[in-house]
Each structure stands twice: as C-alpha cells, then as structure tokens.
N, CA and C of each residue as an Amber inpcrd file, in Angstrom:
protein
   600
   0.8010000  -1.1780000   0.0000000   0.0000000   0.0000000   0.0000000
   0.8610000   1.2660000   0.0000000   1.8990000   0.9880000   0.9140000
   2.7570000   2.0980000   0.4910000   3.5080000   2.3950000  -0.5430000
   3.5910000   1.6190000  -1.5890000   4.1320000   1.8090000  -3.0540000
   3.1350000   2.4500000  -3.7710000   1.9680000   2.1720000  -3.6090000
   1.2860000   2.9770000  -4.2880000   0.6090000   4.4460000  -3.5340000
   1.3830000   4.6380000  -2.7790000   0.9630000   5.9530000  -2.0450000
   2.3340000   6.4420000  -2.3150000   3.3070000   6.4070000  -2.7940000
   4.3620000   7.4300000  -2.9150000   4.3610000   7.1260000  -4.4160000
   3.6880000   6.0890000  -5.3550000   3.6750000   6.8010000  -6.5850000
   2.7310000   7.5680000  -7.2370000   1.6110000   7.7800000  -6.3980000
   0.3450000   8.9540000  -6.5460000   1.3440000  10.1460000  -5.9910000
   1.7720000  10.0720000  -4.8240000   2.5470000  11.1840000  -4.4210000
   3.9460000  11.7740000  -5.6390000   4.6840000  11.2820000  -5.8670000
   5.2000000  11.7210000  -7.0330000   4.4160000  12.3990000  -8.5970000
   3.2820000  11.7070000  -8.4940000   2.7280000  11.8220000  -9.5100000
   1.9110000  13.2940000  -9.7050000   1.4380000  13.5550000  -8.4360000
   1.4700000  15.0650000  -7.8760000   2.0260000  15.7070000  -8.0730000
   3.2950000  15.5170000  -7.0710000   4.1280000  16.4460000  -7.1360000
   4.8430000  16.9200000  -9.0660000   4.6890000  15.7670000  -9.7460000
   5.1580000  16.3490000 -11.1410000   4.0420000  17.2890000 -11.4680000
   2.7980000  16.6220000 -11.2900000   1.7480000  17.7410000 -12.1220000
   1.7010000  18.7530000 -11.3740000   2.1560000  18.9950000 -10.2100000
   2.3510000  20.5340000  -9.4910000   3.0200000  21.2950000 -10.2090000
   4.5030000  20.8080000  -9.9710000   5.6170000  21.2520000 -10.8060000
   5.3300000  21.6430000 -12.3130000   4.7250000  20.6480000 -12.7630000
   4.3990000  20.8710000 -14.3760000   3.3770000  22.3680000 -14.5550000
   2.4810000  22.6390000 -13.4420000   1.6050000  23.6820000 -13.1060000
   2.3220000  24.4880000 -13.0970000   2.7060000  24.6490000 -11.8310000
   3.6030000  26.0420000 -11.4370000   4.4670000  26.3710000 -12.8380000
   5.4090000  25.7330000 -13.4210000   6.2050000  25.9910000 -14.8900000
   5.1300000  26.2560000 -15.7030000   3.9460000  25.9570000 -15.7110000
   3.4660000  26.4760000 -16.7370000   2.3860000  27.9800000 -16.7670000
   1.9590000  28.4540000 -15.2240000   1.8790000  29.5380000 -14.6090000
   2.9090000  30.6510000 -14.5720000   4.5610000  29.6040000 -14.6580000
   5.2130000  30.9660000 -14.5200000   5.5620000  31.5650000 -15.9590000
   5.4960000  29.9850000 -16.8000000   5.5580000  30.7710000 -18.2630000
   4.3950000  32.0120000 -18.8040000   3.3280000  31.6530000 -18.4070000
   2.0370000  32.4790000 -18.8930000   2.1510000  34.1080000 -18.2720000
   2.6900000  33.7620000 -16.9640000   3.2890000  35.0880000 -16.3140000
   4.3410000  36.3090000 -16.8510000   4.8230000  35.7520000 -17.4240000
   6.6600000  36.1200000 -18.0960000   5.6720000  36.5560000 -19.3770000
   4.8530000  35.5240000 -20.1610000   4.0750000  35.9110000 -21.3880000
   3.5380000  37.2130000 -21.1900000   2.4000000  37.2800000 -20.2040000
   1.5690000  38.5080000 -20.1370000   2.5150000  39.9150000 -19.4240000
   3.8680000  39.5570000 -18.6150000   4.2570000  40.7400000 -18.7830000
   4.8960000  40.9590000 -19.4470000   5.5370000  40.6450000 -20.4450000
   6.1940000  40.8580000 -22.1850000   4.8730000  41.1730000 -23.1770000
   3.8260000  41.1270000 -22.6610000   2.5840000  41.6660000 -23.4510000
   2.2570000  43.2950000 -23.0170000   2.2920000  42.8280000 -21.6390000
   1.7750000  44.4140000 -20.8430000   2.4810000  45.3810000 -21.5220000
   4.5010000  45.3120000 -21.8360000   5.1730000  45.9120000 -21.8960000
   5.0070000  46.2720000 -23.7600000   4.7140000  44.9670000 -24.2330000
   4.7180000  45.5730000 -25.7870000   3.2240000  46.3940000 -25.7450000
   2.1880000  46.6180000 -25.1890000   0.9610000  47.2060000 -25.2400000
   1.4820000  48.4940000 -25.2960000   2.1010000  48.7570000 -23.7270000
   2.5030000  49.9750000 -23.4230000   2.8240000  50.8940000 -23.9920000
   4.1050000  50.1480000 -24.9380000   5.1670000  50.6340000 -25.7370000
   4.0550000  51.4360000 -27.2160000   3.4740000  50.0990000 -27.6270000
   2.4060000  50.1810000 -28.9640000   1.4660000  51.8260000 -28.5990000
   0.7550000  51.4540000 -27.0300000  -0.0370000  52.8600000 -27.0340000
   0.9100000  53.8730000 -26.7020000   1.9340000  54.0200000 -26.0750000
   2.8200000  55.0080000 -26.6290000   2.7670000  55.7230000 -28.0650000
   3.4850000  55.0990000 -28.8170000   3.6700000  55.0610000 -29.8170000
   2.3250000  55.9210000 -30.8330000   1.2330000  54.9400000 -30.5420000
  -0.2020000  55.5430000 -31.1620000  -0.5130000  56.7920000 -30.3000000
  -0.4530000  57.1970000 -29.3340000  -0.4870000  58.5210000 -28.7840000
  -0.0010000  59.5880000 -29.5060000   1.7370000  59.3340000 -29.7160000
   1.9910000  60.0400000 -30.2000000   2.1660000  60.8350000 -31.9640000
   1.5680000  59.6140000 -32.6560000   0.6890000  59.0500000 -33.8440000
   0.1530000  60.0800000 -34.0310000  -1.0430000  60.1390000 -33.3210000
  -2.6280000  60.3500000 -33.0490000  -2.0850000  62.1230000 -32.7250000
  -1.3400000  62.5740000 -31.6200000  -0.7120000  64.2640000 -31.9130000
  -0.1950000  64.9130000 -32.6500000   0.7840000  64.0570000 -33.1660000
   1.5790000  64.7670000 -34.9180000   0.1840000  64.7220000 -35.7400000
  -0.5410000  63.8790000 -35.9660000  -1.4480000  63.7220000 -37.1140000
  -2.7230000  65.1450000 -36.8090000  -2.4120000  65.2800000 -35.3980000
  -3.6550000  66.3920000 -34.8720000  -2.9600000  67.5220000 -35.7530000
  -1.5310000  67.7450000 -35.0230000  -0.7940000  68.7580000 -35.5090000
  -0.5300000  69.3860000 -36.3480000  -0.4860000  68.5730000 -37.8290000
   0.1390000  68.2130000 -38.8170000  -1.5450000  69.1020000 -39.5120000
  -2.8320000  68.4450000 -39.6180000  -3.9120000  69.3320000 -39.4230000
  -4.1160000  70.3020000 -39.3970000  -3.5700000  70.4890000 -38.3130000
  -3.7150000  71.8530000 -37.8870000  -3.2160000  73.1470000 -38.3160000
  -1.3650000  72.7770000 -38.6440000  -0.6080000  73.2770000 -39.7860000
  -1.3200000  73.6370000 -41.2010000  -2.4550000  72.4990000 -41.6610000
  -2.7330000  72.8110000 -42.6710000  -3.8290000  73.6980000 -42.7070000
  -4.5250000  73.6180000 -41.7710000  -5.9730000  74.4700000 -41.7330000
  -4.7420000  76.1710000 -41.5490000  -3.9100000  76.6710000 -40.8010000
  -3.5290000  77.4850000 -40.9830000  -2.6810000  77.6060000 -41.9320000
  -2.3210000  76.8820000 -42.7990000  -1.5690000  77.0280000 -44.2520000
  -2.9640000  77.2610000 -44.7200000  -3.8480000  77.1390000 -45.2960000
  -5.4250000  77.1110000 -45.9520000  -5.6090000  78.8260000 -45.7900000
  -5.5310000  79.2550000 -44.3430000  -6.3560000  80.5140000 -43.9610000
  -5.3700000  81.1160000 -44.7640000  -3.7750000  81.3160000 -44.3520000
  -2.7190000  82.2860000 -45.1700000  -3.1250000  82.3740000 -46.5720000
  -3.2420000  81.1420000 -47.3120000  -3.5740000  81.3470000 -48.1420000
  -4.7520000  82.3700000 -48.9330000  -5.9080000  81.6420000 -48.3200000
  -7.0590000  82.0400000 -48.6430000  -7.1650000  83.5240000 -48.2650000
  -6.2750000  84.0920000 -47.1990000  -5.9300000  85.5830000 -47.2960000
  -5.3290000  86.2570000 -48.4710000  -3.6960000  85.3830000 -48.9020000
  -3.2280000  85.9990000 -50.0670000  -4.2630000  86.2980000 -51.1310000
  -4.9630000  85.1750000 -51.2190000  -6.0060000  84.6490000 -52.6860000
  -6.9400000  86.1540000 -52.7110000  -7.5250000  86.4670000 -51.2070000
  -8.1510000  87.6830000 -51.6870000  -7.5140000  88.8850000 -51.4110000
  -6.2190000  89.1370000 -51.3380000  -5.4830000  90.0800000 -51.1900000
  -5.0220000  90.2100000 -52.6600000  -5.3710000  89.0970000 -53.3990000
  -4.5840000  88.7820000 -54.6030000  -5.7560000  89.6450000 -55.6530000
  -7.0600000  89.4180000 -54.9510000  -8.3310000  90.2370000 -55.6530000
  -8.6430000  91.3430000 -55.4390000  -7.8030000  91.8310000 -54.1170000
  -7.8870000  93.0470000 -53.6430000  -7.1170000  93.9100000 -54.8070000
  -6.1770000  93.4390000 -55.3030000  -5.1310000  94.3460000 -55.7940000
  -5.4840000  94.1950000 -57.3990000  -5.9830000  93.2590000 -58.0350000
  -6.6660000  93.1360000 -59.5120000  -7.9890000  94.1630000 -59.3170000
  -8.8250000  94.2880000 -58.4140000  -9.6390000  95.0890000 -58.5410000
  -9.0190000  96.4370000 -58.9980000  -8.1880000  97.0880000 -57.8680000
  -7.5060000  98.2340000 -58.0190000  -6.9650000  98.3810000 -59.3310000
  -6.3560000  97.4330000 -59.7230000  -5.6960000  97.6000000 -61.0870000
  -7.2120000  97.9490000 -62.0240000  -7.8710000  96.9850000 -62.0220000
  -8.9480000  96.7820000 -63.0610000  -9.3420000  98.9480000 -63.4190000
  -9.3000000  99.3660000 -61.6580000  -9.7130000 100.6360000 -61.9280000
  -8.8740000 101.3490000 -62.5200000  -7.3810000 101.3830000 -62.5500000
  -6.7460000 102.2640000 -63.1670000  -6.8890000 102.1960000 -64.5590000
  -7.0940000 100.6450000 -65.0340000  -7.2560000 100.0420000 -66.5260000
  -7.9770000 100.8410000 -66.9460000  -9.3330000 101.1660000 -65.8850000
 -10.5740000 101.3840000 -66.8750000 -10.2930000 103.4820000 -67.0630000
  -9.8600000 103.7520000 -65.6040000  -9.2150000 105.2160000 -65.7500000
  -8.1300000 105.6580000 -66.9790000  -7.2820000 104.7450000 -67.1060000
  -6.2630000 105.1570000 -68.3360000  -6.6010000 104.8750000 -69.3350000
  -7.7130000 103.7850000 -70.1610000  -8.2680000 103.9540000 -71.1570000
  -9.3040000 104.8140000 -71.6280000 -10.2410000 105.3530000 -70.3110000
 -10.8280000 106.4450000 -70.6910000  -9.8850000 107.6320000 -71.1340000
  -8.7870000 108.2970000 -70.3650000  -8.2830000 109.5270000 -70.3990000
  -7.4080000 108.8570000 -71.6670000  -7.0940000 107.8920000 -72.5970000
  -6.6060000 107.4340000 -73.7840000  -7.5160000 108.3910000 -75.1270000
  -8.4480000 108.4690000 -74.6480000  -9.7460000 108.7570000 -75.0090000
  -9.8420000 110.0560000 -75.3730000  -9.0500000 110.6620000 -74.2920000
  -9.8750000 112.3110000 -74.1620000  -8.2110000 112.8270000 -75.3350000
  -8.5330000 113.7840000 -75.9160000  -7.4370000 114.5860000 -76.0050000
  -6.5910000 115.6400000 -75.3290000  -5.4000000 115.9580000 -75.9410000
  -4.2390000 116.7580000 -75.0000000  -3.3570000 115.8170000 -73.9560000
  -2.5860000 117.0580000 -73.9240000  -1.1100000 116.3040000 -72.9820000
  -1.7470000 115.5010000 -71.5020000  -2.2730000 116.8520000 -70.9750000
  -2.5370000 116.1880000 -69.5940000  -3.0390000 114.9360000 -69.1960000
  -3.6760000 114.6190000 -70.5400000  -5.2050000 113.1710000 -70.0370000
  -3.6440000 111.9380000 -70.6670000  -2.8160000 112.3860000 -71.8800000
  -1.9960000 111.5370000 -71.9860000  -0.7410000 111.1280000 -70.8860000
  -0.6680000 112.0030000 -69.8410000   0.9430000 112.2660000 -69.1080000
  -0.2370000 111.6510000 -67.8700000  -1.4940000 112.1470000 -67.3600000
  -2.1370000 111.2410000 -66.7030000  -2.4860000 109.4240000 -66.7760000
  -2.3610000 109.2270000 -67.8590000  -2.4980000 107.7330000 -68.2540000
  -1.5340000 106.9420000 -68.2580000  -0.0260000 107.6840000 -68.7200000
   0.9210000 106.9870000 -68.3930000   1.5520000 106.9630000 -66.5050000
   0.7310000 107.5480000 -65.8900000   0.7690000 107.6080000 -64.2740000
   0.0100000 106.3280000 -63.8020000  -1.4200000 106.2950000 -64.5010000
  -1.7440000 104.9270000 -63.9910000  -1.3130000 104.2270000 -64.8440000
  -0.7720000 104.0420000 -66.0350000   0.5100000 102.9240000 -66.5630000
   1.2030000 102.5920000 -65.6860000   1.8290000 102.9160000 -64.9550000
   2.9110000 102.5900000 -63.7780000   2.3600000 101.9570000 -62.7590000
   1.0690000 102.4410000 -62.4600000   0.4340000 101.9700000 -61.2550000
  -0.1480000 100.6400000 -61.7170000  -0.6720000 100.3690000 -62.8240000
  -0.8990000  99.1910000 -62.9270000  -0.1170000  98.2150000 -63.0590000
   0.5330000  98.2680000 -63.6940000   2.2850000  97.9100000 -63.7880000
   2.4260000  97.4130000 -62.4080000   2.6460000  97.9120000 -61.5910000
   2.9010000  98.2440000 -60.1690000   2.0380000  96.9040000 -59.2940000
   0.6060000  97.2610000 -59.5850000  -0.2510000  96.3550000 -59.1910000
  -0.1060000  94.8430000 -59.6190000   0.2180000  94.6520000 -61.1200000
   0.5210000  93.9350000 -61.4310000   1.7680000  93.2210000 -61.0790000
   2.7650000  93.6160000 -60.6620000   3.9010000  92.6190000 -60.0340000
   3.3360000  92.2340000 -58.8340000   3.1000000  93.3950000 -57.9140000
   2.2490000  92.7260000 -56.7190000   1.6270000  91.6010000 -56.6390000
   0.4900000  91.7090000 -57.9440000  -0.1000000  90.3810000 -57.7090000
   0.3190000  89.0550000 -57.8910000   1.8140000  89.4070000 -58.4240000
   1.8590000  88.4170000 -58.9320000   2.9810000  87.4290000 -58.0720000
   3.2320000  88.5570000 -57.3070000   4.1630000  88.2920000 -55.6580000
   3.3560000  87.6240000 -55.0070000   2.3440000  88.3870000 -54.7770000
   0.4800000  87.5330000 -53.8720000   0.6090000  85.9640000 -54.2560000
   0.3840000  86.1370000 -55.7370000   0.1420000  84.7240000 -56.2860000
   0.7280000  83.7650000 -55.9360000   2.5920000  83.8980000 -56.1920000
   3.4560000  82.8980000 -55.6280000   3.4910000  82.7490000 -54.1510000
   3.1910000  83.8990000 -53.0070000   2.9460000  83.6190000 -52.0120000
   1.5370000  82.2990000 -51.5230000   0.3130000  82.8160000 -52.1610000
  -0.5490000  81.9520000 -51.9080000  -0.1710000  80.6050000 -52.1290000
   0.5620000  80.7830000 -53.7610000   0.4270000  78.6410000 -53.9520000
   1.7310000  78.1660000 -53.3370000   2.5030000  79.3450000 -52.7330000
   3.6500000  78.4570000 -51.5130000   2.7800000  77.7500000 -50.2020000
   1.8750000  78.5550000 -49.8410000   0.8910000  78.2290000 -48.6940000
  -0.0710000  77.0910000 -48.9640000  -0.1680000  77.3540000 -50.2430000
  -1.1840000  75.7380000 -50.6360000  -0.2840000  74.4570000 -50.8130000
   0.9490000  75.0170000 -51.1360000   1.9530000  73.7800000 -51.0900000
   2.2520000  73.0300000 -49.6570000   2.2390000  74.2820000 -48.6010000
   2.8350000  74.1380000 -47.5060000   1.2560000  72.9200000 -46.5900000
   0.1260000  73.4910000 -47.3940000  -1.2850000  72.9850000 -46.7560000
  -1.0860000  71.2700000 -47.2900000  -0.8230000  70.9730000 -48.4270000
  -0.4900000  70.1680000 -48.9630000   0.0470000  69.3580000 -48.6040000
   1.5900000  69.9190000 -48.4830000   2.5250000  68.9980000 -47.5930000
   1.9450000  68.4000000 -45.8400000   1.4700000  69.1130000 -45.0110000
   0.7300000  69.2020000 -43.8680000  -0.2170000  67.8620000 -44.0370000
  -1.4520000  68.2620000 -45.2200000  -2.1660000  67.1000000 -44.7980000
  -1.9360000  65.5810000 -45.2450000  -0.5840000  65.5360000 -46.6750000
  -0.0540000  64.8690000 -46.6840000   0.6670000  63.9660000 -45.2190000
   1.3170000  64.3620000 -44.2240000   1.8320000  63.7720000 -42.9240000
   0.9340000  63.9170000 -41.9710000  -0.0620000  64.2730000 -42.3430000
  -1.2510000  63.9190000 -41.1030000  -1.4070000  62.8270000 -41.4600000
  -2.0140000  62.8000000 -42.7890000  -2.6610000  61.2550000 -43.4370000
  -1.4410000  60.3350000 -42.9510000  -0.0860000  60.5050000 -43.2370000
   1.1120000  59.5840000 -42.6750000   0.6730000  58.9090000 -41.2530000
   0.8530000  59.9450000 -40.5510000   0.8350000  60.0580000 -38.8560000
  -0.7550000  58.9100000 -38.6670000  -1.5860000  59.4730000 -39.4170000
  -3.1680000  58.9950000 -39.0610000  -2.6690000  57.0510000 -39.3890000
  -1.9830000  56.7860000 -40.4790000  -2.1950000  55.1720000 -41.1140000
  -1.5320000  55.0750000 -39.6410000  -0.0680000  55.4760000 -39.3730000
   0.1960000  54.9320000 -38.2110000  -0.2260000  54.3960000 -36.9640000
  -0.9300000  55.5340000 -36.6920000  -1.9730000  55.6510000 -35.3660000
  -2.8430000  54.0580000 -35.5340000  -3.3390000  54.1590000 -37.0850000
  -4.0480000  53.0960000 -37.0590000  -3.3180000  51.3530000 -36.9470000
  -2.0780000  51.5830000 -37.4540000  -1.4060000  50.3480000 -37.5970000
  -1.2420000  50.1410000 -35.6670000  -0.8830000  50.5440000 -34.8170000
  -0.4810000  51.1050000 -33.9360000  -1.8720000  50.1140000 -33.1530000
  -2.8940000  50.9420000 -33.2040000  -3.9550000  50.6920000 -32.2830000
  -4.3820000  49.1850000 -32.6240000  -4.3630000  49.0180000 -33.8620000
  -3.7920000  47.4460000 -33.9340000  -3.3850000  46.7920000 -33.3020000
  -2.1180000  46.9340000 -32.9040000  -1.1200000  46.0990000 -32.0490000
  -1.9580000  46.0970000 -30.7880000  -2.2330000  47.7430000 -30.6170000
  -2.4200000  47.6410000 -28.7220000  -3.3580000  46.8470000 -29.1430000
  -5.1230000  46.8980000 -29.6710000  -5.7660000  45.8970000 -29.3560000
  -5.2730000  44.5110000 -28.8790000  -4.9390000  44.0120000 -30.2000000
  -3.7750000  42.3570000 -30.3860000  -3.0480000  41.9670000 -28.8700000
  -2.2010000  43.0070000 -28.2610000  -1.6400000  43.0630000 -27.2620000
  -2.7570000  42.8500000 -25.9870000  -3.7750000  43.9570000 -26.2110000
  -4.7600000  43.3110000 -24.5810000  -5.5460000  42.1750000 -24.8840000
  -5.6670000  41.9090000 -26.2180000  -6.5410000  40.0670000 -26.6340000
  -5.3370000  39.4830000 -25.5480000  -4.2130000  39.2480000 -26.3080000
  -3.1000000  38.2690000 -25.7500000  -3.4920000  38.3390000 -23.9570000
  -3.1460000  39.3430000 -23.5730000  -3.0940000  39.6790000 -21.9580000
  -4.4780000  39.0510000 -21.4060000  -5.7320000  39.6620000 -21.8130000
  -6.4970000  38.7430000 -21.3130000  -6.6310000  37.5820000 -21.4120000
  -6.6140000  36.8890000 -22.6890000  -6.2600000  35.4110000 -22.9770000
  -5.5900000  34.5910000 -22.1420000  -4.3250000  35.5310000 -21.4010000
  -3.2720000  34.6330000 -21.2310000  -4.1640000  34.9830000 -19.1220000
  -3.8880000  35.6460000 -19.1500000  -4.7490000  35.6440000 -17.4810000
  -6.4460000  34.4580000 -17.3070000  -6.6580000  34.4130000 -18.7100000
  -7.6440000  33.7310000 -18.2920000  -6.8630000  31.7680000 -18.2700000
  -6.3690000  31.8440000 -19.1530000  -5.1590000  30.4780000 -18.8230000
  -4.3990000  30.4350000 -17.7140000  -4.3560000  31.2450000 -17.2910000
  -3.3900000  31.5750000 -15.5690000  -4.6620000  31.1000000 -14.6960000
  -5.7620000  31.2870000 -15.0990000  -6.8690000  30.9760000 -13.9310000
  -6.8810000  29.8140000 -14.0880000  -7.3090000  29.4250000 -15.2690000
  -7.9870000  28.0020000 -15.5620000  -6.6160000  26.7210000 -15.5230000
  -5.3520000  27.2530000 -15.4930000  -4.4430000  26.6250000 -16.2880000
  -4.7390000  25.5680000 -17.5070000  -4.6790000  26.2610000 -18.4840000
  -4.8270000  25.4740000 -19.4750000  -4.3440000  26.1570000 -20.6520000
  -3.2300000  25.2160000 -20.9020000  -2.0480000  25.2440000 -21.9980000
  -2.3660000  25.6460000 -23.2910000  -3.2210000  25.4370000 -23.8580000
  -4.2360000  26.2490000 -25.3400000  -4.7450000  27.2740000 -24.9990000
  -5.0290000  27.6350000 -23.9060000  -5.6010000  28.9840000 -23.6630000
  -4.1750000  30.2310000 -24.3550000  -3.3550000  29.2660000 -22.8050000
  -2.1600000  30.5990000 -23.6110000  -1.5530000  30.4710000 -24.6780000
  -1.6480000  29.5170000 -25.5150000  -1.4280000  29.7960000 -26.8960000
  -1.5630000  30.5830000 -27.8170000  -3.3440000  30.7760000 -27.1360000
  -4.4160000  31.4020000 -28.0780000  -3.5590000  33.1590000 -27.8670000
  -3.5870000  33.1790000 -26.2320000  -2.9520000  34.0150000 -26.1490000
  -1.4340000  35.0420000 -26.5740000  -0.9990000  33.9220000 -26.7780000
   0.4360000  33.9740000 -27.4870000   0.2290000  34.5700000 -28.8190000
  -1.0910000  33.5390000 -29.7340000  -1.3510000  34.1480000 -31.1860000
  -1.6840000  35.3910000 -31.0160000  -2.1990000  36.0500000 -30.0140000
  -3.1510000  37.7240000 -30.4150000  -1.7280000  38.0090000 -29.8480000
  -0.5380000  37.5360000 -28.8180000   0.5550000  38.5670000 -28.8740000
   1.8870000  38.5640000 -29.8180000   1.7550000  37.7450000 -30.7130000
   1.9630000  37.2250000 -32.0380000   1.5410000  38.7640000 -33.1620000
   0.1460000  38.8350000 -32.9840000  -0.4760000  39.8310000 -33.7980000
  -0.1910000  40.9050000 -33.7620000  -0.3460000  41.4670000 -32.5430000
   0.1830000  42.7020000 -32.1700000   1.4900000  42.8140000 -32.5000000
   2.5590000  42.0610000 -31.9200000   4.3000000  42.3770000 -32.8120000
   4.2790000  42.4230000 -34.2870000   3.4220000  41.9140000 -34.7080000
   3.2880000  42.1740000 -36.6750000   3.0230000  43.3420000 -36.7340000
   1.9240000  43.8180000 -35.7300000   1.3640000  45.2380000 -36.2060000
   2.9670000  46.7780000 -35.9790000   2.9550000  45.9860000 -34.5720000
   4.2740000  46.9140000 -33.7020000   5.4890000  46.5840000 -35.1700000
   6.0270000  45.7690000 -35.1890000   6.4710000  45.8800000 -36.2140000
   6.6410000  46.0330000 -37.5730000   5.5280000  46.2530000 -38.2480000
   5.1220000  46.3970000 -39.4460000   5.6710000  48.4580000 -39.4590000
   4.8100000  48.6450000 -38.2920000   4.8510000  50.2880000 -38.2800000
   6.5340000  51.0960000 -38.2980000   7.1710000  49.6800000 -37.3460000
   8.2710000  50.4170000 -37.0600000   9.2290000  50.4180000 -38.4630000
   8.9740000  49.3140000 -39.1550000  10.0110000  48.7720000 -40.3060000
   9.4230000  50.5230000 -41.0990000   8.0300000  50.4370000 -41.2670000
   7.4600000  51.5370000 -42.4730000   7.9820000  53.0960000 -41.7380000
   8.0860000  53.0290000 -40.4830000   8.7590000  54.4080000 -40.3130000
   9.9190000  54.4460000 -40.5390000  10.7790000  53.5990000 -40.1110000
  12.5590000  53.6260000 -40.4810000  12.4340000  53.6860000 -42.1350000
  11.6690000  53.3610000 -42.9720000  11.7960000  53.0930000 -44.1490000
  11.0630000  54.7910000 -44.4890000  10.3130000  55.2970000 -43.9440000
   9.5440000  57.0330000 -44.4140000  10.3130000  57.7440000 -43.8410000
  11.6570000  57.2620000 -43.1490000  12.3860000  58.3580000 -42.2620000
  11.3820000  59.3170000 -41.5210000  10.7620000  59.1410000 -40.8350000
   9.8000000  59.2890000 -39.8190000  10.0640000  59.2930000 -38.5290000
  11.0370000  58.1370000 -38.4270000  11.4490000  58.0500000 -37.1680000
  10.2480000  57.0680000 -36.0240000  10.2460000  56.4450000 -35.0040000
   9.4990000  55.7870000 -34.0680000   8.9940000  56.9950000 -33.1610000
C-alpha cells in the first residue's frame, strides 16, 4: 500500500511542478505583453498628436492662403480701376489726359507685379497645406497600424490571465497568437517608419 501511495505522491508532485512551470511561463508571457501594449499605445499617442498637428498646420496654411487669394483680388480690382481710368483719359485729347495715363501705366504695372508676388505667395501656402495634410494622413495610417497592435496586445493579456486561472495550456497559446499579432502590427509600423524616415 505504500508503493502505491508514494507513486500517486510523485505523480502530484510532477503535475504541481508541471503547473507552477506552466503559470510561470504564462506570467513572463503577459508581462512581455503588458510591456509591448505599453510601448504600442505610446507610440499611437503620439501618432494620433503629430497627425492632430500636422492638421492643424494645414488648416492654418489654408487661412494664409485664402488671405493671399483675396489680397490677390484686392489688388486686380484696383488695377482693373486704373485700366478702366487710363483707357478712358486714352480717349480724351491733350497732354494732360496723356501724361495722366501713363501715371496709372505705372500703377498698374505696379499692381501687377504685386499680384503676382500675392500669387506665388498663396500657392507656396497651398503647397505648404499640402505637404501638412499629406503627414497627417502619414501620422493617421500609423496611429491606425499602432492601435492594432495595442488591441492584439490586450486580446493576448487577457487570454493569457484567463489560462493563468484556468491553467490550461491552449488557452495561452491562443494568447500567445493575439501577442503574435500585435508584434506584426508593432512591427510592421516600425520597419514603415525607419523606411519614411519618420522616425518611431
């Protein structure tokens, strides 16, 4: 009777042992999960602010613009009037209406480089709006690749705590696969930023 009471007792003690090793693996798992989550919503935080930013740049590249644009109409109007002033006095005879016309000659002249200073100013600002919502849209895919992971990352974590309860070895597998997922995502983003010179 006592042979078979110290080989139930061994037999215990392995499936203890086999427990505990496999509790402490699931442990070590979910905090190498916690830490890639962390890292991931980091990361998408700061995603998610450049992309605000980047926005924001453009809505005030938009306004500069859309100032030049009617500063740009401000000053064609003016011209339009001298146009219509120096072709009338074209009109009239004698010196004065002629030595007057070549005065707003100049001025239109005048107006005319202006605008045309305006002009290149505005479509620098539409370039600059351009460029802006161009790296928002950047910043935004990120954010999204990003929130990816974190999801992937808290599947894994809960997965793997619920295998810590139950102990059961497929649980944390399952768990392993969603923290599997998330490093594709975490890494997918990081390879595409080192590669957009973007930076992490």
């Amino acid at each position: 009777m006592e042979e078979g009471f110290a080989v139930e007792s061994r037999i215990e003690a392995s499936e203890e042992s086999a427990g505990h090793r496999l509790i402490s693996a699931i442990a070590a798992t979910t905090a190498v999960l916690a830490v890639c989550a962390a890292l991931a919503s980091l990361l998408a935080g700061r995603a998610a602010h450049h992309s605000l930013a980047e926005l924001n740049q453009a809505a005030i590249a938009q306004n500069l613009a859309s100032d030049q644009w009617n500063f740009y109409q401000a000053k064609g109007i003016k011209r339009h009037v001298f146009e219509v002033q120096r072709d009338a006095l074209r009109l009239q005879p004698g010196s004065a209406a002629a030595t007057q016309a070549a005065v707003y000659d100049k001025e239109i002249k005048r107006y005319a480089a202006e605008q045309e200073q305006i002009r290149k100013d505005a479509e620098a600002r539409e370039r600059e709006r351009d460029e802006a919502k161009a790296s928002a849209q950047r910043f935004d895919s990120r954010y999204q690749r990003l929130s990816l992971a974190v999801a992937f990352f808290q599947i894994g974590i809960v997965v793997c705590s619920v295998a810590a309860i139950v102990r059961q070895r497929p649980l944390w597998y399952l768990g392993l696969a969603g923290g599997a997922a998330g490093l594709f995502f975490l890494g997918q983003d990081l390879v595409l930023s080192v590669a957009g010179g973007r930076g992490a």
